[in-house]
Kinemage of the C-alpha trace (Angstrom):
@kinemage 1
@onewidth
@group {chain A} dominant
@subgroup {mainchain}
@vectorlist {calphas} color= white
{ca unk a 1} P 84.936 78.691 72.583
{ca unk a 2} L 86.953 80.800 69.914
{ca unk a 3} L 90.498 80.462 70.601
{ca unk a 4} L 92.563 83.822 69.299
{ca unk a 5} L 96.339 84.335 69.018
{ca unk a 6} L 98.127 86.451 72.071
{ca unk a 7} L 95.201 86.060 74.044
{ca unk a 8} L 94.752 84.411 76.999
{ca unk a 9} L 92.738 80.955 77.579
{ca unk a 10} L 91.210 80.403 81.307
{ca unk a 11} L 89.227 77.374 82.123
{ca unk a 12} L 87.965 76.417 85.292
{ca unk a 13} L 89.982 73.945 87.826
{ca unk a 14} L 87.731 71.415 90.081
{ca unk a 15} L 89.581 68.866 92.476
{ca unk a 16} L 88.893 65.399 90.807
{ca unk a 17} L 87.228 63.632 94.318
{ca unk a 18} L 84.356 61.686 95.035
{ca unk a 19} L 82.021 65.180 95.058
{ca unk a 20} L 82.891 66.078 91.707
{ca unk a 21} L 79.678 65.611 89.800
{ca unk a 22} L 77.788 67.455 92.308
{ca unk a 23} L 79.905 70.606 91.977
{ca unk a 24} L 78.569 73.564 90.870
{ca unk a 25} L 80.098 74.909 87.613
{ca unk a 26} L 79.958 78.384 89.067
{ca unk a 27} L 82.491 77.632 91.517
{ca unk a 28} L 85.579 76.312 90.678
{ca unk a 29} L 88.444 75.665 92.754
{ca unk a 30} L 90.463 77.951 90.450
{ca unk a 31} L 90.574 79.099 87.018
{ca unk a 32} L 94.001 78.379 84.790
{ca unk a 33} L 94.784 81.351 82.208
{ca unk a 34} L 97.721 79.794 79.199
{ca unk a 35} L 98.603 82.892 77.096
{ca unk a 36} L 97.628 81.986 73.421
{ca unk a 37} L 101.023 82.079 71.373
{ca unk a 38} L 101.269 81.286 67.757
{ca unk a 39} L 103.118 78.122 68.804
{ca unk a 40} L 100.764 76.963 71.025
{ca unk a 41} L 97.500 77.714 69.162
{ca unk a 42} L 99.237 75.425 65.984
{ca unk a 43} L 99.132 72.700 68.222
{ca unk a 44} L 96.065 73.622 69.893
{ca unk a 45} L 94.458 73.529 66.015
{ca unk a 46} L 94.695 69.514 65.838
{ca unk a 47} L 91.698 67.470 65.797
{ca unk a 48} L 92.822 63.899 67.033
{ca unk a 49} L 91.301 60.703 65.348
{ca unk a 50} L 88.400 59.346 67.029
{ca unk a 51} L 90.014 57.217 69.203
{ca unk a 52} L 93.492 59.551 69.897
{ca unk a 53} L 93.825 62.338 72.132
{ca unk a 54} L 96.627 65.008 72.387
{ca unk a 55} L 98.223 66.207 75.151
{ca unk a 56} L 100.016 69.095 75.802
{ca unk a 57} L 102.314 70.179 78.712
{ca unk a 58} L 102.303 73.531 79.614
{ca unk a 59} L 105.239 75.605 81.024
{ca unk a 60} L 103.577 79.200 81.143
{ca unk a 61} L 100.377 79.251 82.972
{ca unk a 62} L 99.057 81.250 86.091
{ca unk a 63} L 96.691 80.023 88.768
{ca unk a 64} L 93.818 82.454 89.923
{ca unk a 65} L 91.140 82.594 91.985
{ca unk a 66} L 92.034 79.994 94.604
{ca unk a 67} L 89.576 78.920 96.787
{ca unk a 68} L 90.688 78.580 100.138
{ca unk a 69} L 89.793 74.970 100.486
{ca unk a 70} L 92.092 73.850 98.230
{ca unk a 71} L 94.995 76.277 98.530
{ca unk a 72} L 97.121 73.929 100.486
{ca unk a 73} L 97.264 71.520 97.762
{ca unk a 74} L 97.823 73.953 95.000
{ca unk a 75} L 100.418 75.359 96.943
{ca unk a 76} L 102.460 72.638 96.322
{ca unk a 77} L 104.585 72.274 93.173
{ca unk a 78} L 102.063 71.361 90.154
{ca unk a 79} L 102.168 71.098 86.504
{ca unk a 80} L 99.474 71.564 83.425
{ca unk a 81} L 98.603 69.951 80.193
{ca unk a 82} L 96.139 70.403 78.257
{ca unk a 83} L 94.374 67.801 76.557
{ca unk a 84} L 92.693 67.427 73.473
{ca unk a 85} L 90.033 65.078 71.699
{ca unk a 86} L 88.570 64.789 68.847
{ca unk a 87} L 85.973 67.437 68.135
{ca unk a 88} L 88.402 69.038 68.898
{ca unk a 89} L 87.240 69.256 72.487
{ca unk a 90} L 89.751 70.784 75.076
{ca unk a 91} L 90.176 70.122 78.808
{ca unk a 92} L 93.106 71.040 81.513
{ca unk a 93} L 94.448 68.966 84.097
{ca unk a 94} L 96.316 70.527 86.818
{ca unk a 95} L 98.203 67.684 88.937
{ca unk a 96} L 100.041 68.777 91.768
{ca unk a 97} L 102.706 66.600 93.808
{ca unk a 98} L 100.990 65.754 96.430
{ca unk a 99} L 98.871 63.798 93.650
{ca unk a 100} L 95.952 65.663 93.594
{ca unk a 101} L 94.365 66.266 90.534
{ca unk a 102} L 92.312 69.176 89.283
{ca unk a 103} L 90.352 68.998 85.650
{ca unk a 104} L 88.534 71.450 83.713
{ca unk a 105} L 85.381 70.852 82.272
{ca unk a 106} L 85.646 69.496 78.433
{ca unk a 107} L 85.203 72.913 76.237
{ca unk a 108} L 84.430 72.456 72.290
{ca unk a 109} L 86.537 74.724 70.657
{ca unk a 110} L 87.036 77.040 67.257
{ca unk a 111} L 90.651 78.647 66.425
{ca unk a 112} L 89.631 81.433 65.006
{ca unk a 113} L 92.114 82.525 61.625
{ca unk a 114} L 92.271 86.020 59.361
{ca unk a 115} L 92.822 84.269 56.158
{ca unk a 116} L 92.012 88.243 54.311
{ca unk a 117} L 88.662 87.479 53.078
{ca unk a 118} L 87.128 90.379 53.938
{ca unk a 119} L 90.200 92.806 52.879
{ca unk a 120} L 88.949 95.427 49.500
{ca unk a 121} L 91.418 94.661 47.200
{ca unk a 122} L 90.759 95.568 43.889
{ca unk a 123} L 87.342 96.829 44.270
């Protein structure tokens, strides 16, 4: 996954139950979209140790595409963080306060950076 500045991220939600490994990827419960600010993507640019992980809480986020088995739970209040291990691999967990707890599917990831190698100057 290339990760870009002032774009958005979205990565699938599932409820973390019993059923989980049997879901099908194509269906998610919903999908969280985090807009990509400069801020964000510098911390989202770490690569943990081996045995570390990083986790980030999220303010800014929007839930879409609800499925309407599970909109009574993410109706409540919830919060998101994104985590991240060492690859770096990224993953979401949405937890809401009625404890339920929805995760994304680990995503290996590549910020993607203009450092001006391809600009003519001096040619």
């Amino acid at each position: 996954m290339e990760l870009q500045q002032d774009t958005p991220l979205s990565l699938p939600l599932f409820l973390l139950d019993d059923n989980i490994e049997n879901r099908d990827i194509d269906s998610p419960d919903a999908e969280v979209s985090v807009m990509l600010s400069e801020n964000l993507l510098a911390h989202l640019c770490q690569n943990p140790k081996e045995d570390e992980n990083i986790s980030l809480h999220i303010d800014d986020y929007a839930l879409n595409n609800i499925s309407s088995t599970v909109t009574e739970l993410i109706g409540a209040e919830h919060q998101l963080q994104l985590l991240i291990n060492r690859g770096p691999i990224l993953s979401a967990v949405l937890s809401t306060s009625s404890e339920a707890l929805f995760v994304s599917p680990p995503v290996e990831m590549m910020p993607t950076f203009d450092l001006g190698l391809d600009d003519d100057e001096g040619e």
